[in-house]
BAKOL-75451 format. One record per residue: residue number from 1; chain; x, y, z of N, C-alpha, C, CB in turn. Coordinates in pm, 1 decimal. Glycine has a CB too. Layout:
! residues N
 pos unit      npx      npy      npz     capx     capy     capz      cpx      cpy      cpz     cbpx     cbpy     cbpz
 NUM    A        X        Y        Z        X        Y        Z        X        Y        Z        X        Y        Z
...
This chain:
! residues 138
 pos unit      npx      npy      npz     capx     capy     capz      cpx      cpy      cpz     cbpx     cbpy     cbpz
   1    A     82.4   -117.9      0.0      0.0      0.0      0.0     86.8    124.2      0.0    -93.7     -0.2    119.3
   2    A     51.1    243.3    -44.8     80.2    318.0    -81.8     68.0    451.8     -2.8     40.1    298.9   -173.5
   3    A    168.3    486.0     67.1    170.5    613.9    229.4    123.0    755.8    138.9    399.1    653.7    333.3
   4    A     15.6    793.8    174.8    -32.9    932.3    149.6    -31.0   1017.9    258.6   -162.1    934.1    102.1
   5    A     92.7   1133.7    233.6    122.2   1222.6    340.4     72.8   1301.1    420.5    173.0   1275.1    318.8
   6    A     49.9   1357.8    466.6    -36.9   1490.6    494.1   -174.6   1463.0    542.7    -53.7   1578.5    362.8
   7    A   -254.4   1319.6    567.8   -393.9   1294.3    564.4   -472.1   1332.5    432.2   -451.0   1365.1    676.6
   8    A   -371.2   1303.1    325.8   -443.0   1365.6    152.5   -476.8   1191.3    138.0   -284.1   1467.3    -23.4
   9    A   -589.9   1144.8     88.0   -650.5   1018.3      7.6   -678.5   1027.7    -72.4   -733.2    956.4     29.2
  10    A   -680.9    926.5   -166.8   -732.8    928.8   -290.0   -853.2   1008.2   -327.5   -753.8    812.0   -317.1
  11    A   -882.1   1025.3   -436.3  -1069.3   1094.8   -461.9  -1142.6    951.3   -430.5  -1127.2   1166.8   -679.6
  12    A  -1244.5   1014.8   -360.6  -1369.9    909.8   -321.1  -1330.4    848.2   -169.8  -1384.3    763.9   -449.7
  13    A  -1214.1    871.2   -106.5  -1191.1    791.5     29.1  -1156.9    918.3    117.6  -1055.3    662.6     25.5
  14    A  -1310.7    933.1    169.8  -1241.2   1068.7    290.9  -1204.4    985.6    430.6  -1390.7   1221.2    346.9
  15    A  -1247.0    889.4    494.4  -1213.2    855.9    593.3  -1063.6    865.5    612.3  -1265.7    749.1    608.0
  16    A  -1006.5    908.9    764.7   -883.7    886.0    763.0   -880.7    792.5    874.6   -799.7   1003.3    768.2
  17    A   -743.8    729.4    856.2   -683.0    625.5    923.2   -573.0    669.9   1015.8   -634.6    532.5    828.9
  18    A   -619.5    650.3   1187.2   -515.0    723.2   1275.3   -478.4    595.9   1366.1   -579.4    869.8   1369.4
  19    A   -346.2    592.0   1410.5   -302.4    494.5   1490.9   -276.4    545.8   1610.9   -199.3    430.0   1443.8
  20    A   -319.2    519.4   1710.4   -311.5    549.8   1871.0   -216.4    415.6   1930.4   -494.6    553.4   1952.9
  21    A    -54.2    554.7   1951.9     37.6    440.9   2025.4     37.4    523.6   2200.2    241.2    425.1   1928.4
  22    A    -58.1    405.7   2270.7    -63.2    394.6   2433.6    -86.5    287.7   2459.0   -153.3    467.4   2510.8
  23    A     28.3    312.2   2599.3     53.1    192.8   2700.7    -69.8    161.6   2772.7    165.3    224.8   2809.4
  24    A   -189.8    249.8   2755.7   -299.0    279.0   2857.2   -397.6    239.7   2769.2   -316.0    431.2   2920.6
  25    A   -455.4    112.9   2824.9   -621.2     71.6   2732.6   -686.6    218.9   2747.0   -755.7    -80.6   2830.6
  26    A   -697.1    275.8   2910.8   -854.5    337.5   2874.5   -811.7    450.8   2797.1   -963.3    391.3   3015.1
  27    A   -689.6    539.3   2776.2   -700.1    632.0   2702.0   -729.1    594.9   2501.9   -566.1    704.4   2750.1
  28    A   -653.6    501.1   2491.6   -666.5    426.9   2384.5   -807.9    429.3   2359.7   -609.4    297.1   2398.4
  29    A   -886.1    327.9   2396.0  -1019.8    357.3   2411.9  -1159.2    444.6   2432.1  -1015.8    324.0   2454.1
  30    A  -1092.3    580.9   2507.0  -1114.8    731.4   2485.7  -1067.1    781.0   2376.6  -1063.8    810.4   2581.0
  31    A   -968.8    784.8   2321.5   -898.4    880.2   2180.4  -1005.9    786.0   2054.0   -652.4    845.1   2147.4
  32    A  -1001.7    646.8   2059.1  -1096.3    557.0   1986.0  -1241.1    624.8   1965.2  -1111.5    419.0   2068.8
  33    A  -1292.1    616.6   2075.0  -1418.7    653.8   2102.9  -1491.0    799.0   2018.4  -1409.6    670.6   2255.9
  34    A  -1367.3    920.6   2045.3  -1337.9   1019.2   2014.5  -1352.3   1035.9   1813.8  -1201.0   1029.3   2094.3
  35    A  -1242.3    947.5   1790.5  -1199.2    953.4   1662.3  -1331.2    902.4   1565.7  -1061.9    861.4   1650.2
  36    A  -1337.8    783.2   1628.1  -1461.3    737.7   1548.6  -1609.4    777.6   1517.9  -1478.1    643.8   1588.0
  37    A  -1617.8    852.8   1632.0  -1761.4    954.1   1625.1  -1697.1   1087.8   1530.0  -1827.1   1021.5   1822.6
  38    A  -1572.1   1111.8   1480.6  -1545.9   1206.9   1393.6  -1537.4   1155.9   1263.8  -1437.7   1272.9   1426.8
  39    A  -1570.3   1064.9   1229.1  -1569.4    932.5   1106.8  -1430.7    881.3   1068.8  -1636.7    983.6    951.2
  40    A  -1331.1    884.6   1168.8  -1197.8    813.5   1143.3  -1201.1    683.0   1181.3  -1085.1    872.7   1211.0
  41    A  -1101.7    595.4   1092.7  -1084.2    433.9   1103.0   -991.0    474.1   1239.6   -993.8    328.7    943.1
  42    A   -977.9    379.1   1333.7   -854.9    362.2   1436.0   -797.9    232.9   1442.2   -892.3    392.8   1577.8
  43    A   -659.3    229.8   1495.3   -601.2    121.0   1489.7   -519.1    190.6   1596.2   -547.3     60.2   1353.3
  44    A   -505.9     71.6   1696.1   -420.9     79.5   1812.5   -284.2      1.2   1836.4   -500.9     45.4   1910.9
  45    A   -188.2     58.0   1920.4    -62.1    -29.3   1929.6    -50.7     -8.7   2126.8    104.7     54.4   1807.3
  46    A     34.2    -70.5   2166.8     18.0    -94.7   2317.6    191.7    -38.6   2351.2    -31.2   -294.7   2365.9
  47    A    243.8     -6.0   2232.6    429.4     64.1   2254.5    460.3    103.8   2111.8    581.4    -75.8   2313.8
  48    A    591.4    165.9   2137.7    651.0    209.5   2005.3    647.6    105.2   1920.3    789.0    258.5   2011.3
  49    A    718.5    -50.7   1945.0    741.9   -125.9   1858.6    580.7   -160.9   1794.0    831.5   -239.8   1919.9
  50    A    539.0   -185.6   1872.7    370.1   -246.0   1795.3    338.0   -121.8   1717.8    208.3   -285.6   1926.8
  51    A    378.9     -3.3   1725.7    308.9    134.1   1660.3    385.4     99.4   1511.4    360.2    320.7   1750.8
  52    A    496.3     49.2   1509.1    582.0     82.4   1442.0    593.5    -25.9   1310.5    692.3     98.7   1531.4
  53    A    570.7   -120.4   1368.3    522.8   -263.9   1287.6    370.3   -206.4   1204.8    481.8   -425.0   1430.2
  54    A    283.2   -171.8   1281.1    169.1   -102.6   1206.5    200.7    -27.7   1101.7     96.9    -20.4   1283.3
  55    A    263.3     87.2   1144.1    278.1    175.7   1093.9    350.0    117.8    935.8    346.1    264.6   1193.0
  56    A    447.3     34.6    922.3    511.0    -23.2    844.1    420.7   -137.3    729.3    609.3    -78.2    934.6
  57    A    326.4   -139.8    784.6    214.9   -240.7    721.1     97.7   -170.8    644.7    144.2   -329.5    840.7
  58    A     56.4    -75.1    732.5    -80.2     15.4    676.5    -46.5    130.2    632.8   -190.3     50.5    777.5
  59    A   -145.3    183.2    570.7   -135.8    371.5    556.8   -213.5    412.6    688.1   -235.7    457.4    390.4
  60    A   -126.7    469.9    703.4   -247.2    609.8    812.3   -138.1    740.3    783.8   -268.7    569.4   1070.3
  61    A   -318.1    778.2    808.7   -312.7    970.0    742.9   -220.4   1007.5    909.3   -559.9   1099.3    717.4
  62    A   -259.5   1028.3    993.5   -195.1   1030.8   1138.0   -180.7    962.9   1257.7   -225.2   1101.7   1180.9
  63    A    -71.5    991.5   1339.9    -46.8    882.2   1457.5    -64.0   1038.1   1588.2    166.6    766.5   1442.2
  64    A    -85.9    884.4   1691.3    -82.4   1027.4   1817.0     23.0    906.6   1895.2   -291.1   1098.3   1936.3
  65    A     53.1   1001.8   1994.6    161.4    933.9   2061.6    136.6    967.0   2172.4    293.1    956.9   2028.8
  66    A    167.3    822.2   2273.1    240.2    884.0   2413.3    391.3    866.9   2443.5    174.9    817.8   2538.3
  67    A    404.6    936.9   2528.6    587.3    981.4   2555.6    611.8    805.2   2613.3    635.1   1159.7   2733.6
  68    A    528.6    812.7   2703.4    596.0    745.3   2833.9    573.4    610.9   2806.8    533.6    786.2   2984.4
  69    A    606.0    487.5   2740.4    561.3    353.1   2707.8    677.5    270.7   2751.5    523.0    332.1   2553.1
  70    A    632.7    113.1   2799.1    754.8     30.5   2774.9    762.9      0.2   2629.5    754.0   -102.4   2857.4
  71    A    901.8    -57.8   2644.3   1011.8   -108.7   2551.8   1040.3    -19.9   2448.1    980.3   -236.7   2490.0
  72    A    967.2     86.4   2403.7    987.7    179.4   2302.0    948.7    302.4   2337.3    928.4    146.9   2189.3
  73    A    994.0    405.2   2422.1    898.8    553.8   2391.9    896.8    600.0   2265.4    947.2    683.0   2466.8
  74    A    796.8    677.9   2285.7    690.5    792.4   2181.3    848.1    913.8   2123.8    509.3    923.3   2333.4
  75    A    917.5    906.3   2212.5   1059.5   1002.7   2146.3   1095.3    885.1   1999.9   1248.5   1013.8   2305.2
  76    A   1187.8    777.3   2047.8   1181.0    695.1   1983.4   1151.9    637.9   1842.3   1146.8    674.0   2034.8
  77    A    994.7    628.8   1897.9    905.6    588.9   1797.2    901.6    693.7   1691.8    771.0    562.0   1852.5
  78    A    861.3    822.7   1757.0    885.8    956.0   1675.1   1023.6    964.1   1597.5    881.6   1082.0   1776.3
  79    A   1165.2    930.4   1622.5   1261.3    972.8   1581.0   1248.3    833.6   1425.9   1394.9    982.1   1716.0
  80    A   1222.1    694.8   1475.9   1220.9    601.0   1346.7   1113.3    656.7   1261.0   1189.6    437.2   1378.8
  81    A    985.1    685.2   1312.5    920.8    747.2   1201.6    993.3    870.6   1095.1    803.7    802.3   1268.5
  82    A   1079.7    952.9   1133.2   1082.6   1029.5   1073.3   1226.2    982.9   1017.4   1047.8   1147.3   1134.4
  83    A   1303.6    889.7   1040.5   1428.1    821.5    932.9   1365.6    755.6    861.5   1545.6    727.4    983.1
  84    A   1248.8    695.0    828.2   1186.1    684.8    702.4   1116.8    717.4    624.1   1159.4    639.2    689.3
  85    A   1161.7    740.1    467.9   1117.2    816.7    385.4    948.0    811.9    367.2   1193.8    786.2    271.6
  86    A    932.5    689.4    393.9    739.8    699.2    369.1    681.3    792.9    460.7    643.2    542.8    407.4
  87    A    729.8    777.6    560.7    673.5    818.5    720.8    686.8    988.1    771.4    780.5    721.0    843.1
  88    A    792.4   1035.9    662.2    908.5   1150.4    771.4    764.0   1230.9    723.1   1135.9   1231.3    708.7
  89    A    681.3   1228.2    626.9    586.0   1379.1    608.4    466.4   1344.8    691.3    527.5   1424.6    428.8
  90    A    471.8   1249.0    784.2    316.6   1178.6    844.4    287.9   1262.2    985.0    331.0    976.3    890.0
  91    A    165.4   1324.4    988.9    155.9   1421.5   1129.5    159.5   1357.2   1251.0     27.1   1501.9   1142.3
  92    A    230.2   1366.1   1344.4    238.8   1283.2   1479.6    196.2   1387.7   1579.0    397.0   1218.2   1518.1
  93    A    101.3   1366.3   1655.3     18.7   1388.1   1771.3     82.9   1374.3   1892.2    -87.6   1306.2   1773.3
  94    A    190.5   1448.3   1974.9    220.5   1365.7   2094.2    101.6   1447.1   2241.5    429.3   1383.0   2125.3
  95    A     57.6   1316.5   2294.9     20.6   1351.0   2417.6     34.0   1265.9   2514.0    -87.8   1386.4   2419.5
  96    A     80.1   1372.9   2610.8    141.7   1321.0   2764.8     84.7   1392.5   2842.5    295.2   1331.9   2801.8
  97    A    173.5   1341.8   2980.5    115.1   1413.0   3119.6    230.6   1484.4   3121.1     76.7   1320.6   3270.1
  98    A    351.8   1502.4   3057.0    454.0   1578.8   3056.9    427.3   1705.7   3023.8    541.2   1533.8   2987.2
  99    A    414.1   1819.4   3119.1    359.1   1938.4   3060.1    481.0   2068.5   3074.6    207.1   1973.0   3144.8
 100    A    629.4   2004.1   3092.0    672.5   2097.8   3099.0    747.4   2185.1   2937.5    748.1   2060.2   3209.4
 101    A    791.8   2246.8   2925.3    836.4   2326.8   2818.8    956.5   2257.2   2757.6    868.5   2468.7   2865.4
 102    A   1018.2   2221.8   2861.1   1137.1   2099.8   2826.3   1066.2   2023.1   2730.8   1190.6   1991.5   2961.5
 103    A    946.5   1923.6   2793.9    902.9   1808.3   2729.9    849.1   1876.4   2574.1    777.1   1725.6   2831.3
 104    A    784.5   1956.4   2596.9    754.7   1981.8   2458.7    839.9   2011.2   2348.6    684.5   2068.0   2457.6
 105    A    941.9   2042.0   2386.1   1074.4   2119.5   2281.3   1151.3   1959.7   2234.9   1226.7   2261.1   2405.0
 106    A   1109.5   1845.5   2383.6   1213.4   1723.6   2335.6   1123.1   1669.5   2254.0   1278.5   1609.0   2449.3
 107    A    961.2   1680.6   2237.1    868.2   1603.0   2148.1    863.9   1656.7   2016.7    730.4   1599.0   2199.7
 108    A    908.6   1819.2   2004.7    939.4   1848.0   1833.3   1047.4   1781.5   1798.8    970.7   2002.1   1784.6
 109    A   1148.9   1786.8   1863.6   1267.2   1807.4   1864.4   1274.5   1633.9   1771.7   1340.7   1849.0   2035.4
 110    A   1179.0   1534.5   1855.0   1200.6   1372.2   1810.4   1128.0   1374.2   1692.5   1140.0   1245.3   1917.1
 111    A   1037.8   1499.1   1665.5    946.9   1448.1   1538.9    792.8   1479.3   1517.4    949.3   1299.9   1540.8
 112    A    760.4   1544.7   1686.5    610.9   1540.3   1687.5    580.4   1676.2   1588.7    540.8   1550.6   1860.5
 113    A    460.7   1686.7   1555.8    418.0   1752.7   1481.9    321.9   1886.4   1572.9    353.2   1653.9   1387.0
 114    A    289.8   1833.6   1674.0    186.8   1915.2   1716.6    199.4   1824.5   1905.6      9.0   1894.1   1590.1
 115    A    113.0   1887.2   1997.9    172.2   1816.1   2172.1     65.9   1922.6   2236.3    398.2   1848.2   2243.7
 116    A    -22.9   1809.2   2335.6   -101.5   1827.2   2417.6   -108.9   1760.1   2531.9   -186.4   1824.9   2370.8
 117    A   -124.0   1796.6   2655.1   -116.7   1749.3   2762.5   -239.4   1708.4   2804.3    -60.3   1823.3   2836.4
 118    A   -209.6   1573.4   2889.5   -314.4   1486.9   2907.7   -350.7   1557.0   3081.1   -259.4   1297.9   2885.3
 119    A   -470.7   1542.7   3117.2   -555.7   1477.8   3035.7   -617.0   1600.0   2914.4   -674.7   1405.8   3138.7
 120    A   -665.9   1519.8   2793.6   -688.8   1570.8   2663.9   -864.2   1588.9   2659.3   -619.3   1458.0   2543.1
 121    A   -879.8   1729.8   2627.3  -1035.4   1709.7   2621.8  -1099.1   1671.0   2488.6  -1103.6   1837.9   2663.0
 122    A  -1198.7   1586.0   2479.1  -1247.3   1589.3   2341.7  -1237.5   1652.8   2228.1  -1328.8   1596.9   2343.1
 123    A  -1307.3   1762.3   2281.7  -1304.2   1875.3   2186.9  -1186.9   1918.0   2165.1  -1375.0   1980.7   2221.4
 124    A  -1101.1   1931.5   2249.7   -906.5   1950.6   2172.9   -903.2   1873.2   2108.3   -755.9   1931.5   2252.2
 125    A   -870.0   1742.3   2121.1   -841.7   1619.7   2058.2   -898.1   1670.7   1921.8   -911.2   1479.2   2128.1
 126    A  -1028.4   1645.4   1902.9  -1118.2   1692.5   1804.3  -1063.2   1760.4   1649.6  -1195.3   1795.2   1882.5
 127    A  -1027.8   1905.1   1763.3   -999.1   2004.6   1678.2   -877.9   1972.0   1641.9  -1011.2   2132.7   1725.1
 128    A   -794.4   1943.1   1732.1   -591.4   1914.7   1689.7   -633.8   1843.4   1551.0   -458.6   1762.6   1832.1
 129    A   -704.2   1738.3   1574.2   -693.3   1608.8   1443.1   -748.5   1675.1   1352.0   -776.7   1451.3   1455.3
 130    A   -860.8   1738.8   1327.2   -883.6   1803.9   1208.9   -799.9   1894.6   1144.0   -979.8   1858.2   1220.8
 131    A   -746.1   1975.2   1262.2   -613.2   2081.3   1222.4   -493.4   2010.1   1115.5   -519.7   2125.0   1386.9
 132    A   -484.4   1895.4   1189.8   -332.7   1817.1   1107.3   -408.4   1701.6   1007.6   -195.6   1710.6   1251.0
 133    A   -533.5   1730.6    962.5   -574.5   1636.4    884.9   -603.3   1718.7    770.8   -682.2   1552.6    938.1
 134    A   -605.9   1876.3    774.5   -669.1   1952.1    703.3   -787.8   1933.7    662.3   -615.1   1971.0    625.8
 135    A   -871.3   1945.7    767.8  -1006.1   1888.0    755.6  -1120.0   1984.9    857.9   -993.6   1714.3    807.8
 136    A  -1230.3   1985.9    832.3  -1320.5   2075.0    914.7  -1391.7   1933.6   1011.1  -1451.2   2185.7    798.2
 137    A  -1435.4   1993.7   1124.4  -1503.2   1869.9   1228.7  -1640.7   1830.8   1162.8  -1538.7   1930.3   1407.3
 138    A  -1670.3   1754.4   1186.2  -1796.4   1659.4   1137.2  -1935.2   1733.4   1183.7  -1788.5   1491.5   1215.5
């Protein structure tokens, strides 16, 4: 399959496809919940490596991230996404409980595209994803 950058799809396929990499079912399951009442496909990973294997298999228009995971952080995960050429133009979402100025400068710094601190309200969530999808809310 074929990586379309930016959340751009073919003509005739508006749904987008976002991958939620957390260590945490229920947020997973909140960002899910979220996405899908905005008409996005979701697909989940439980660490960097499972994000990353996905990511390597499917298209998705965007990923969100958390910092803090075993065996792989969201820095990480962020820095391999962006050493590959399919991946480096793909919008990454980071959200954490890390709210200091540090953390945010180290989450551009790995790759993120955009960084919100948890907890995340809907309606942020919402709006961020439409923002980096170039898209208006449902």
């Amino acid at each position: 399959m074929e990586f379309m950058p930016h959340g751009r799809w073919p003509a005739g396929q508006e749904r987008a496809r976002i991958l939620i990499v957390d260590d945490s079912n229920l947020v997973r399951l909140y960002y899910r919940h979220l996405l899908e009442r905005e008409g996005h496909d979701v697909e989940e990973a439980i660490n960097g490596i499972e994000g990353l294997e996905k990511v390597f298999r499917m298209r998705f228009s965007l990923c969100i991230v958390d910092v803090n995971m075993p065996m792989m952080d969201g820095h990480r995960f962020l820095l391999a996404l962006r050493e590959e050429a399919m991946t480096r133009g793909m919008p990454a979402l980071v959200t954490t409980t890390q709210a200091g100025e540090e953390d945010r400068r180290a989450a551009l710094a790995a790759g993120a595209t955009a960084y919100l601190v948890k907890p995340v309200r809907g309606d942020l969530l919402a709006l961020q994803v439409a923002a980096l999808l170039g898209r208006a809310l449902r």
